[in-house]
C-alpha positions in Angstrom: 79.8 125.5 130.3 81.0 122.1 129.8 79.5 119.6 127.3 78.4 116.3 128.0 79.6 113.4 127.0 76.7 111.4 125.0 77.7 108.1 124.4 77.5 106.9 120.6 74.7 104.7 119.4 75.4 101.0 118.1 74.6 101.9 114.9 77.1 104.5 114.6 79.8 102.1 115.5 78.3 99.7 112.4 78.7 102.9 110.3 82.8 103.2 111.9 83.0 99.4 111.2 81.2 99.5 107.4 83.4 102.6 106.4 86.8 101.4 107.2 85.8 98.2 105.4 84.8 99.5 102.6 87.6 102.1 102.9 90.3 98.9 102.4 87.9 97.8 99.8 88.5 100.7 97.8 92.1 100.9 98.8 92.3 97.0 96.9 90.2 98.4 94.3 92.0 101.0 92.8 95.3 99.2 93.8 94.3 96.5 91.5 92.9 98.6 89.0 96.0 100.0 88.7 98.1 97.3 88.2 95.9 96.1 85.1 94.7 93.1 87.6 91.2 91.6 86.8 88.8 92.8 89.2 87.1 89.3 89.6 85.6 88.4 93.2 88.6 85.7 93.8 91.5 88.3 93.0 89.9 91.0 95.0 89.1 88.7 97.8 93.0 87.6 97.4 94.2 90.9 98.1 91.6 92.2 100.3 91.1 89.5 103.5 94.5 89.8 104.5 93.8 93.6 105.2 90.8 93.0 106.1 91.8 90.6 109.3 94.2 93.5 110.2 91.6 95.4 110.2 89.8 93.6 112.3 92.6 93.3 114.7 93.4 96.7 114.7 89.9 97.5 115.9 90.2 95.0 119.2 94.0 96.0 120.0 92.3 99.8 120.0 88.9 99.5 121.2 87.6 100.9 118.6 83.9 100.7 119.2 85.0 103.0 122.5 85.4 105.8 120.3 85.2 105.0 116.4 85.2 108.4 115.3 88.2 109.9 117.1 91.5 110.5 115.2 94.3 109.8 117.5 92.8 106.8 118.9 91.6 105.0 117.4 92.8 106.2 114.0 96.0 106.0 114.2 96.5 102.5 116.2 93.8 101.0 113.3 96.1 102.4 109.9 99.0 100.6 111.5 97.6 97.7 112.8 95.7 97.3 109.2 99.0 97.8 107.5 101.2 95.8 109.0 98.5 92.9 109.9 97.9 93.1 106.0 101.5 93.0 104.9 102.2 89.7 107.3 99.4 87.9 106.1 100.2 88.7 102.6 103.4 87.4 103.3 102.0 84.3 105.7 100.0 83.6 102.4 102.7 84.0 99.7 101.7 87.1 98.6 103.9 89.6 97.6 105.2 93.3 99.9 107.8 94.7 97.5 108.7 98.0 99.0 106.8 100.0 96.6 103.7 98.2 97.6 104.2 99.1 101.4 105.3 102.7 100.9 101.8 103.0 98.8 99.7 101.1 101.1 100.9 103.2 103.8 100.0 106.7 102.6 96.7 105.1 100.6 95.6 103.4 104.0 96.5 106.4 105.6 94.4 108.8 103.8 91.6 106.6 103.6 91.3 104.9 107.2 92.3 108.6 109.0 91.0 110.5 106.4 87.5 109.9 106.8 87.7 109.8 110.7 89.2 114.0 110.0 86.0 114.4 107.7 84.1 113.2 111.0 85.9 115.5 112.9 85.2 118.8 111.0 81.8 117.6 110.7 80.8 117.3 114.1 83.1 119.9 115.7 80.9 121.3 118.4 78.6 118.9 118.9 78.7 115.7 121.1 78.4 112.9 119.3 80.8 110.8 121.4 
């Protein structure tokens, strides 16, 4: 018997939308709060809008709102867009991308902006929620 398809509702592409934000949030977060940085609202803003606009980019180049939950797409076309969107505009902005910065940033974006999209997944295996 096949399933049907159920198309999602807005407010589960706000939900999409909100989580990956507030996944780079945490990503600049704890990336700050690592390096002894104060966590004041113009630092973290520093670090976070240039991920943030690649994050937003990343979401139009993969049509996000098609399918926000899905791994392969758009999860995958999102972590790289928001990495390497982030990492120019760091660099368009004088901001630093030492090597060890971008090798972290990739696995911590990683885990974060797929990561929830696989806890989506196991969730809702079996039921049609896209």
């Amino acid at each position: 018997m096949a399933r049907t398809h159920t198309p999602l509702k807005p407010r589960s592409i706000v939900w999409a939308a909100v989580i990956d934000l507030v996944a780079v949030l945490v990503f600049v977060l704890i990336g700050r709060a690592s390096h002894g940085e104060q966590l004041d609202a113009g630092g973290i803003l520093t670090t976070f809008w240039p991920f943030a606009v690649g994050l937003a980019i990343g979401w139009a180049a993969a049509q996000a709102w098609r399918h926000p939950l899905r791994l392969p797409l758009p999860g995958v076309p999102i972590w790289l867009i928001t990495l390497v969107g982030g990492m120019m505009f760091r660099v368009l902005s004088g901001q630093g991308t030492a090597l060890p910065f971008v090798i972290v940033a990739t696995i911590a974006l990683a885990i974060l902006l797929i990561g929830w999209r696989v806890g989506a997944m196991l969730v809702t295996r079996g039921r049609s929620v896209e």
